[in-house]
N, C-alpha and C positions, 0 to 999 in steps of 0.2 A: 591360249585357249584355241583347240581345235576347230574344224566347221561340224565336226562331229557332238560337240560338249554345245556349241550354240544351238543345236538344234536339241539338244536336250533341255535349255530353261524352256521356262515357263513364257505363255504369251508378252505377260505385262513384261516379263525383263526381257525379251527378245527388242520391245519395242522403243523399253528404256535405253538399251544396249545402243542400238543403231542411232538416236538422238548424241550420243555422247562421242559415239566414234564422229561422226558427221560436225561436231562441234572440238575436237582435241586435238585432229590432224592439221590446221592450221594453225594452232598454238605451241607444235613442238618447230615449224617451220619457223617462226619468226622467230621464238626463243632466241634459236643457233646464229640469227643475224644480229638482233640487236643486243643480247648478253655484252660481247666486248665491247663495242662502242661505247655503251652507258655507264659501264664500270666506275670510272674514274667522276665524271658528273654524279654519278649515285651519292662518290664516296664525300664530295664538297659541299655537295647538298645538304648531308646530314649532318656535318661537320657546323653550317652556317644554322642550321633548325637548332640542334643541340645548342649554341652557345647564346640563341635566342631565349631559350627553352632556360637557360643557367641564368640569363638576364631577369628574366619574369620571376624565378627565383627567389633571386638575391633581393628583388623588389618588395618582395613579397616577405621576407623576413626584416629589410629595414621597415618597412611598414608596420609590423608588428611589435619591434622594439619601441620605433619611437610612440606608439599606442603605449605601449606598457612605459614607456616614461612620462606620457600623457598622465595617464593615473597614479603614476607616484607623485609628480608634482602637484595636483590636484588634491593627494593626502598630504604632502607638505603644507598644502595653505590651512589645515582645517585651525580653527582657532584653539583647540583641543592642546594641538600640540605647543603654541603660541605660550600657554597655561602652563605646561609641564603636568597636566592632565594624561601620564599613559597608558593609563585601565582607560578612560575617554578613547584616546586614539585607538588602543585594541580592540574595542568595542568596532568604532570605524573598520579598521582592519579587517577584521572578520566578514563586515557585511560586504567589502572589498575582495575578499577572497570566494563570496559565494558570487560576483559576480562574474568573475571571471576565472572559470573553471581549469585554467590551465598555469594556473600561480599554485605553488605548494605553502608560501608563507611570507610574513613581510616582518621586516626587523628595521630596528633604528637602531645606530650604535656609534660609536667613533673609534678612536686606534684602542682604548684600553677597554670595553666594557659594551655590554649591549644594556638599553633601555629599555626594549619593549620588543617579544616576540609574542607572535600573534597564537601562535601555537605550543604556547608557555603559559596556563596560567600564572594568576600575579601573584599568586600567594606561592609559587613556586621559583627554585633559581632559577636565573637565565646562563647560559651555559658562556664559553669564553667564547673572544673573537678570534676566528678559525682563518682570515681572509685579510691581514692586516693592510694588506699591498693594496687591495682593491680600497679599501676603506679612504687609505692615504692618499692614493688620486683620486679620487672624488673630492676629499676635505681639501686638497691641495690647489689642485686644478678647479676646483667651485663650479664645476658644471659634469653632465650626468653620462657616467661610462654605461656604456649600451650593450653588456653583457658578456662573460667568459664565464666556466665551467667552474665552477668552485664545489666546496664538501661542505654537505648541511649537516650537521651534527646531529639536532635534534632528528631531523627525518632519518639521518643514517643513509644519505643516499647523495651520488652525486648530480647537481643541478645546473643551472644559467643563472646567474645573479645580474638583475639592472639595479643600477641602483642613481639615486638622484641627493644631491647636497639638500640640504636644508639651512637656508639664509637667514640669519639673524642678524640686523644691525652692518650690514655688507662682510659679515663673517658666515664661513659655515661651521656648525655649531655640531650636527648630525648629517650622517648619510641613514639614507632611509632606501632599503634595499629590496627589491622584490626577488623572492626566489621559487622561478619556473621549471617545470617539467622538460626536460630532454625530448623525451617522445613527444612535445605537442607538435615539434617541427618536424614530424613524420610526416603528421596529418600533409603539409605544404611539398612533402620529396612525394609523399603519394599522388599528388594532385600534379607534379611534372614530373613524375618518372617515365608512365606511355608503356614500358614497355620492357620485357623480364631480364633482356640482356645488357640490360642499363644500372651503373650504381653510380648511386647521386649521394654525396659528402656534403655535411655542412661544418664548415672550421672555424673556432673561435681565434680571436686576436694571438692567444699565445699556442696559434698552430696545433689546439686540441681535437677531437674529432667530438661535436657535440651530438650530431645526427647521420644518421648511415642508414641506408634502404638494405642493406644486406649485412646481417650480423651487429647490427644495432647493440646487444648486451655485450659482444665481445670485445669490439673496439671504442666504445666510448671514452672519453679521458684519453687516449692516445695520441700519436702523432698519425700523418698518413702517411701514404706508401713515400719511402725515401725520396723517387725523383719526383714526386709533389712539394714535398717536403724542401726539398731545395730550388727548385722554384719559386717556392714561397717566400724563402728564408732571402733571394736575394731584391726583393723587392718589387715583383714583379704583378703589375696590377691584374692580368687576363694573359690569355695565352691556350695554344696547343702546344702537346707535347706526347710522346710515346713513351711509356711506364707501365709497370707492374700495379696491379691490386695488391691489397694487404693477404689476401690469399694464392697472389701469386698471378694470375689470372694476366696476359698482355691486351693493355687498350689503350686507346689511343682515349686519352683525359684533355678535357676542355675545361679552363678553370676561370674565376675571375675573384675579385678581392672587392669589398663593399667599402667606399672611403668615407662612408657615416658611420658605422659602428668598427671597421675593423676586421669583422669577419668575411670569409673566402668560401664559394661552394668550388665542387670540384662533379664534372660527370664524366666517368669511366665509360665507353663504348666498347665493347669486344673487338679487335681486332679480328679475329677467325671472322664474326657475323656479318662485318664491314667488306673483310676483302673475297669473301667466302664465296667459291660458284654458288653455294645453292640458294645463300640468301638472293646474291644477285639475280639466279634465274625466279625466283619469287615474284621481285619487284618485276621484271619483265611480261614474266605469264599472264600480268592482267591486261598488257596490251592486248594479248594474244586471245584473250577471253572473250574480248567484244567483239573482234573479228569471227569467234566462234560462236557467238551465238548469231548473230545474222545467219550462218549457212543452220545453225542448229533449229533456227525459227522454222526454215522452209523444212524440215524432217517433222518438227514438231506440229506441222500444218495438220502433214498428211496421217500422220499417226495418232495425233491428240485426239481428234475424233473420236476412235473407238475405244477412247479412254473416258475423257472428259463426261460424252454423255450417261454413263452408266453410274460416273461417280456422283453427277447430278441427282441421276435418281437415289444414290445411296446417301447423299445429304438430306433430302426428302424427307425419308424413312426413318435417317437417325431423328430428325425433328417431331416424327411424330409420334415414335417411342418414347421422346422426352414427354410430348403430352399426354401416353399411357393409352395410344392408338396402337392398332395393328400397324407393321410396318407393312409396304408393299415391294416384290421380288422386280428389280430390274432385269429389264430384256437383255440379255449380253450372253455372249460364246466363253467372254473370262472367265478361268473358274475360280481366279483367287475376290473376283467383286460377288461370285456367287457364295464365294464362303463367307463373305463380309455379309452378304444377306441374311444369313443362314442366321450366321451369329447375334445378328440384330434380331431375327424371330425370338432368340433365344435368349437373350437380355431382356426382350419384353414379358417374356414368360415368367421368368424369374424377377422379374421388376414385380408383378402383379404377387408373386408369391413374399416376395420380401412385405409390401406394402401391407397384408395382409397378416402378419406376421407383426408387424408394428403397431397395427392398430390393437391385436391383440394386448400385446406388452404395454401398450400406454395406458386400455382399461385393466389389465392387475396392475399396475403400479399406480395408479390411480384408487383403484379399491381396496391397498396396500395402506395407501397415504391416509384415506378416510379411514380406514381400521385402526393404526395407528391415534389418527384425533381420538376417533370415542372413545382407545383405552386411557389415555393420558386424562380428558376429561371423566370416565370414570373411575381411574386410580385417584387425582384428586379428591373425586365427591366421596371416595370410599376412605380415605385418607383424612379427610377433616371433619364427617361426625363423628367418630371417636377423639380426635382433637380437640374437638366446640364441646363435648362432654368432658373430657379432662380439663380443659381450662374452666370452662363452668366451674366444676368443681374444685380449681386451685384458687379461683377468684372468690368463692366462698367462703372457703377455708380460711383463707385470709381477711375475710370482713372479721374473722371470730380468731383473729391471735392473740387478744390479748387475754385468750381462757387455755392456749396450749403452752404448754412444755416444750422447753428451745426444741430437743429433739425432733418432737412434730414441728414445730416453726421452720427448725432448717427441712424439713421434708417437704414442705410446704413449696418451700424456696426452688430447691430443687424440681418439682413438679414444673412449678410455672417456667423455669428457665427450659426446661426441655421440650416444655409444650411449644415455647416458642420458637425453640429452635428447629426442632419438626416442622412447623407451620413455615419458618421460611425456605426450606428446603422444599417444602412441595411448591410454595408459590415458585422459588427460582426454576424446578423443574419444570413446570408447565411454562414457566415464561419462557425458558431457553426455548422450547418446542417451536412456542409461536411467533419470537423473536428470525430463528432461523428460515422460519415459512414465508417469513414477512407479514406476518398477519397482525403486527402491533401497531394503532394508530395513536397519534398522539393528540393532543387536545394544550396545544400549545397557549402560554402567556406570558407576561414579562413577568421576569424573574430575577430576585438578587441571588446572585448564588453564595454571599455569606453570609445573608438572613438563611435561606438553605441548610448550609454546613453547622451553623450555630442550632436551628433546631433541631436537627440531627444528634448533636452532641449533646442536647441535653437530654435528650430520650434515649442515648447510651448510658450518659450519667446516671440518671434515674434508678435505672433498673442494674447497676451496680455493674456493669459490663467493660465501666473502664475505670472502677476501682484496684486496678494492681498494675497501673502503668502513668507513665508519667506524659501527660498529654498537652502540647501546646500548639497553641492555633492563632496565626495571623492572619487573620481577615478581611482584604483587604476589599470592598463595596465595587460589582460587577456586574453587568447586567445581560440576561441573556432570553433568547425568544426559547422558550422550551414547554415540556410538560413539565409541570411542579411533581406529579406521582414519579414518573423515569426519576428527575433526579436524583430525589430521594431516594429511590431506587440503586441507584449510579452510588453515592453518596453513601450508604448504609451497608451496599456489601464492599468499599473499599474500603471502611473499616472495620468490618467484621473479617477481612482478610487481615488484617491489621494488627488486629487484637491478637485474632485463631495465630499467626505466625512470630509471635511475639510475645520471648518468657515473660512472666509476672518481674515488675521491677524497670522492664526494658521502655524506650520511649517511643513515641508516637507523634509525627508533627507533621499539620494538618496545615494550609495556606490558601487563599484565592486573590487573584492576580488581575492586572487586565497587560497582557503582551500583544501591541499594536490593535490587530483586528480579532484577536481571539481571546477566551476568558479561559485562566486556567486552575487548576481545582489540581494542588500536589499534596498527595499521601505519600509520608517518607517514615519510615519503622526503621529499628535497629535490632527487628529480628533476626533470624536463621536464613534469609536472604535468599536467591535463586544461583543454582547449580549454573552454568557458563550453556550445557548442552541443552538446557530444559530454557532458559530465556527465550531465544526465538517462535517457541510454542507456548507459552507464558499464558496465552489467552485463548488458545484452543480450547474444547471443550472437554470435560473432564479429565484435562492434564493435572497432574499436580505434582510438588515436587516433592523429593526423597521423605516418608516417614516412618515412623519407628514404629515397630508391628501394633503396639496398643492405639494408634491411631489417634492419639489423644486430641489434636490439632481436628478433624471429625470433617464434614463436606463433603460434597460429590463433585468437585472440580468444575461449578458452572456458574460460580460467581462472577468472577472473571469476565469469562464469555458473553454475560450478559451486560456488565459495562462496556465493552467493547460496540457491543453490536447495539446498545443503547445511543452509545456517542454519535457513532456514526449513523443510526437516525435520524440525529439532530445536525447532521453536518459534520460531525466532527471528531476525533477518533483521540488514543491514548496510545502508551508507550510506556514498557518498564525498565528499570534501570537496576543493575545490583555488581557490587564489586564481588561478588562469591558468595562462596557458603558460610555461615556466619559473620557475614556485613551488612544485613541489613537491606530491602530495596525500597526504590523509589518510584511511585505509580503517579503520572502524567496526562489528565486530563485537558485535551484543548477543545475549545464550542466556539463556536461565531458571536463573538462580543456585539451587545448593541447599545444605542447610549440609552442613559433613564430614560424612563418615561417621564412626561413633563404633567402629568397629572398626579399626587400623590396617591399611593392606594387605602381604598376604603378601607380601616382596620374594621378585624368581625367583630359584631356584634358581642356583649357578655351573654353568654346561656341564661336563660331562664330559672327561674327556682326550681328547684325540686317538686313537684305534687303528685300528689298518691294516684294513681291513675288502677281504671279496673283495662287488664292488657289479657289478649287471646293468643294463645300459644296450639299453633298447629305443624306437628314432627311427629316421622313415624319412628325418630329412633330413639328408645325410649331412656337412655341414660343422657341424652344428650338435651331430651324433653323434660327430666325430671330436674337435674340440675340446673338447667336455665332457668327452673321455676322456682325453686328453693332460691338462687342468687336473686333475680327481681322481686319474692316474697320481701327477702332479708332487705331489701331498700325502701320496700315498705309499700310496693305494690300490693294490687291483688291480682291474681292469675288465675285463669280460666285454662285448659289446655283440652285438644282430640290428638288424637295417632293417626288420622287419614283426612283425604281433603273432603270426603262427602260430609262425617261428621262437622268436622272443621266450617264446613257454609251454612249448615242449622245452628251450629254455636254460637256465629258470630252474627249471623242474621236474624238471629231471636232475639240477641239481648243489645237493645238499642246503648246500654249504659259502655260498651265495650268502645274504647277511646284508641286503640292501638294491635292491630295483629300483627305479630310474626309470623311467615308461614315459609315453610319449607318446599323447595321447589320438587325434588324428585319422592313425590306421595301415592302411597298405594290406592288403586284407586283411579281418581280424576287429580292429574298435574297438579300443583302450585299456579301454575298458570290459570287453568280452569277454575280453581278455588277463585283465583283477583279477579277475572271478567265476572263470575255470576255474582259476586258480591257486591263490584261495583255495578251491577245491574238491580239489585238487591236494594243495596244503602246508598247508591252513589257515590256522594263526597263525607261521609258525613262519619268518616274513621279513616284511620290512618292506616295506609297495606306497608310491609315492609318485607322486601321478600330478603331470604337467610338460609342459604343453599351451600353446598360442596362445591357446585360446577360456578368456576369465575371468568367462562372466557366473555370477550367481549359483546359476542353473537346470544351469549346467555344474560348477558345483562340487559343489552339491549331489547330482548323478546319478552323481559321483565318488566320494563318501562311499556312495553305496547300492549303488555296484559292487563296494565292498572297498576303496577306497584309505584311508589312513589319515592322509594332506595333500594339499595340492593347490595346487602353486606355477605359477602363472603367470610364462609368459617375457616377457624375457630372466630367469635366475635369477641370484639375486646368490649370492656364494660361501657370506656367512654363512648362508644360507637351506639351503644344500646341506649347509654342517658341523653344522648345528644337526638336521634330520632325520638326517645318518648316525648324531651322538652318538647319534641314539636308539634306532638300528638293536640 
């Protein structure tokens, strides 16, 4: 660099400049002294750290075997295996394997035959003995080889096998063998390696390469580089020596041999890096650096000054742009702190425009969200007086089948199945809605969950929904803190997926459980099963998998969805399971088990008789007002009815004989609401409100209870729901 080009930068790097010259010139001077002298001390040095470094090691991997031969002997004591119990001991196994994350599998076996692999089901063969040598010293010798490289069969991969005798009677009987991951001893070459131009070997008994910091997948299972390799081979416990890498590479190798298990590490040094000027002058320069900054302080005295205080004030500035302050311009001749200024102005600027811009988007997407609700709650309410009139009228029609003609009868049938099947679809719709918002609160109690599934099943029965399948249910008595409606909920669309995915003829088999701390509820079908690509998204919402253009199967993909995010509600979540397309899947609910209660539950009350009661009917939708009135006539009511809610308050407030109103929430006119305050201001207690609306969310229910109503039935209404409030009329 010329004196020309230096007067060319900029202040601030003029100033940086001259700090660095002022701090470098003394570190090329010492360099050129102590370089040679240190060379040879450098190279002993590293020589005695690396073989320390190989010590810690090798420590560190027999500690780890004899851990992992700790827990094998610990599963040789279980009493399990004492029995000849080895689904018992698998069972163990297993939870042995989730404990320690770096075991692939545990097998018991002798020279002909294996007993028990942990990653074999039992109803499955267990495969032959692959390792007969190892098996033999163990049984032979009675005491526990501490691991060599062997081929797992089942995994398909090669591994480290410890394995430990198992003593019977002062005979061993079995070796019971752990079989470990290669790579876990990475994790341990990672933790002393230090440093890039280092390869760290780990070598089992028979001079295999089990772990390698470099090229790991290509040299596993081999030997290492030749002159290690005959180092090894003639005995030799530790040592240095000069050899090749497996790729060739000259380094000076430091090795040592572990005489508890057998095994040897080896750490490769670069020769070039060791004897190399420039690593040398490396290690040196840092002498040279503390002498440079002493002289670098006294530049940086004089210079720092007209640095330091302007970057003060630009710390300042940025802190007060953080708080959405004007920033203030530092006093300074720099132009590169003045453009730093500049640029803070100008971040503040565009900070105040962004934030303004945000609060925009939060109220549309906010007036987004509430636009959304009211149409969802008014798609339902629009959605279920045509429904509560259709059923009306399936439920009437059917008081009087025994005057039609099958034809009509099956019509009839027909009718009512579809109405229902509408009516859940809209409820699952609007509950996905509010499930996803979070807006579902629960109303938790103790609950058996195969008192639960049982009534569940009978109200499928019923209604002939699981007449074309062959359905069996083990039940086994569970208890869980929940909502009893979720359940049911939970409950009813995992078999109504059940059914919908599964021909007529096909089976259905229903269970509840209690597994440790959790209660589990398993729907398993032997329908048409989940596709491999659609499983992962199984529960998203309106996924659904492959179907044929008539749709027959029918849903909007949110049943699912809504057990899911039910479960987890409650705590607790699900999982499916399917070997393909046409096998059938398996749906896996788990909740936080809790024990009985130690109180038994009050059984309900029997209903009341039936009596003729005179009931007011206020609905402005008039097929859905007429039919509700012909079905309560036909039970042998009497019925009174208005179309709006003003009528509606002289009706029921003139005729003292009136024992029970229905009233309909969204009324032309004055609310639903409005009708239940003036009435109960009117008659007080002295009839019964029941409000019977479209809208079910829970903010609607609740505004019902605070108007006066004393239930509050969402349409379509089922009959028992009608005879059950008149009993109480």
């Amino acid at each position: 660099m010329t004196w020309a080009n230096l007067f060319k930068l900029t202040a601030l790097q003029r100033r940086v400049f001259l700090v660095a010259i002022a701090g470098l010139l003394p570190v090329a001077i010492l360099s050129c002294v102590l370089l040679i002298s240190s060379a040879r001390e450098q190279k002993e040095r590293l020589i005695r750290t690396t073989d320390d470094t190989l010590f810690a090691l090798m420590s560190a991997i027999d500690a780890e075997l004899k851990s992992d031969i700790a827990a094998l002997d610990a599963l040789a004591a279980s009493p399990r295996l004492a029995r000849g119990d080895f689904a018992g001991v698998r069972e163990e196994a297993l939870e042995l394997l989730g404990r320690r994350s770096t075991w692939l599998n545990i097998v018991i076996l002798d020279r002909d035959r294996q007993y028990m692999n942990a990653r074999v089901p039992g109803d499955e063969p267990l495969p032959a003995v692959t390792e007969a040598g190892l098996v033999a010293e163990v049984l032979d010798g009675q005491k526990p080889v501490a691991g060599q490289l062997v081929y797992a069969p089942v995994l398909k991969t090669q591994a480290v096998a410890v394995a430990v005798p198992y003593m019977r009677q002062k005979q061993a009987r079995y070796a019971i063998a752990a079989i470990i991951r290669p790579d876990s001893f990475l994790d341990m070459i990672g933790l002393e390696s230090g440093q890039e131009q280092r390869v760290i070997a780990v070598i089992d008994r028979r001079n295999r390469v089990v772990a390698r910091s470099l090229n790991q997948a290509q040299w596993i299972g081999k030997n290492p580089s030749e002159g290690l390799l005959q180092a090894l081979l003639t005995g030799q416990t530790r040592g240095t020596l000069e050899t090749n890498t497996l790729e060739g590479t000259p380094v000076y190798t430091v090795f040592r041999r572990s005489a508890f298990s057998g095994w040897a590490g080896a750490v490769g040094i670069s020769r070039a890096n060791v004897d190399g000027p420039v690593v040398m002058s490396y290690l040196e320069l840092g002498g040279a650096v503390l002498f440079s900054i002493l002289l670098g302080l006294v530049a940086a005295n004089i210079v720092g000054r007209t640095i330091v205080t302007p970057m003060a004030e630009l710390e300042r500035s940025a802190a007060r742009v953080g708080r959405g302050e004007t920033p203030t311009m530092p006093k300074t001749r720099l132009a590169e702190v003045r453009r730093v200024a500049d640029a803070l102005a100008h971040a503040h600027e565009e900070r105040a425009v962004s934030f303004a811009r945000e609060r925009e988007a939060r109220v549309a997407a906010e007036n987004a969200s509430k636009a959304k609700d009211e149409f969802l709650a008014m798609l339902g309410h629009e959605l279920r007086n045509p429904l509560a009139a259709i059923s009306n009228a399936s439920h009437l029609i059917e008081r009087q089948r025994h005057v039609l003609d099958p034809a009509a009868a099956t019509a009839t049938d027909i009718i009512a199945r579809q109405a229902r099947h509408l009516s859940r679809m809209t409820d699952d719709l609007l509950d996905a809605g509010r499930v996803i918002l979070g807006k579902i609160s629960l109303t938790r109690s103790s609950v058996d969950l195969a008192v639960a599934v049982a009534a569940c099943l009978e109200g499928f029965r019923s209604t002939g929904r699981l007449a074309g399948h062959d359905v069996q249910a083990a039940l086994e008595p569970v208890w869980i803190f929940a909502d009893p409606t979720r359940i049911d909920q939970i409950i009813g669309n995992l078999l109504t997926n059940a059914v919908k995915y599964t021909p007529p003829g096909g089976g259905i088999r229903i269970a509840t459980q209690r597994e440790r701390d959790h209660a589990l509820l398993v729907v398993a079908d032997t329908g048409i099963g989940l596709e491999p690509e659609l499983l992962p998204r199984a529960f998203d919402l309106f996924v659904q998998g492959e179907r044929a253009l008539d749709r027959s199967q029918g849903g909007l993909g949110i049943g699912l969805t809504l057990v899911r995010r039910l479960a987890e509600l409650h705590g607790g979540g699900v999982d499916a399971h399917s070997e393909g397309s046409g096998r059938g899947a398996t749906f896996t609910v788990r909740l936080p088990a809790i024990e009985p209660p130690a109180v038994a539950v009050t059984p309900a009350p029997e209903p009341a008789a039936r009596a003729r009661r005179r009931i007011a009917l206020v609905e402005d939708n008039d097929d859905a007002r007429v039919s509700l009135r012909m079905l309560l006539e036909f039970e042998g009511h009497e019925v009174v009815e208005a179309a709006d809610g003003a009528a509606g308050v002289e009706l029921i407030a003139n005729d003292s004989r009136i024992s029970i109103a229905f009233i309909d929430i969204g009324l032309p006119g004055i609310s639903g609401y409005d009708v239940a305050r003036e009435l109960r201001r009117r008659r007080g207690k002295s009839l019964r409100l029941v409000a019977m609306s479209g809208y079910g969310a829970e903010q609607d229910v609740a505004s019902g209870m605070e108007a006066g109503f004393e239930a509050y039935i969402v349409k379509p209404a089922d009959v028992t729901q009608l005879s059950e409030q008149i009993a109480l009329a």
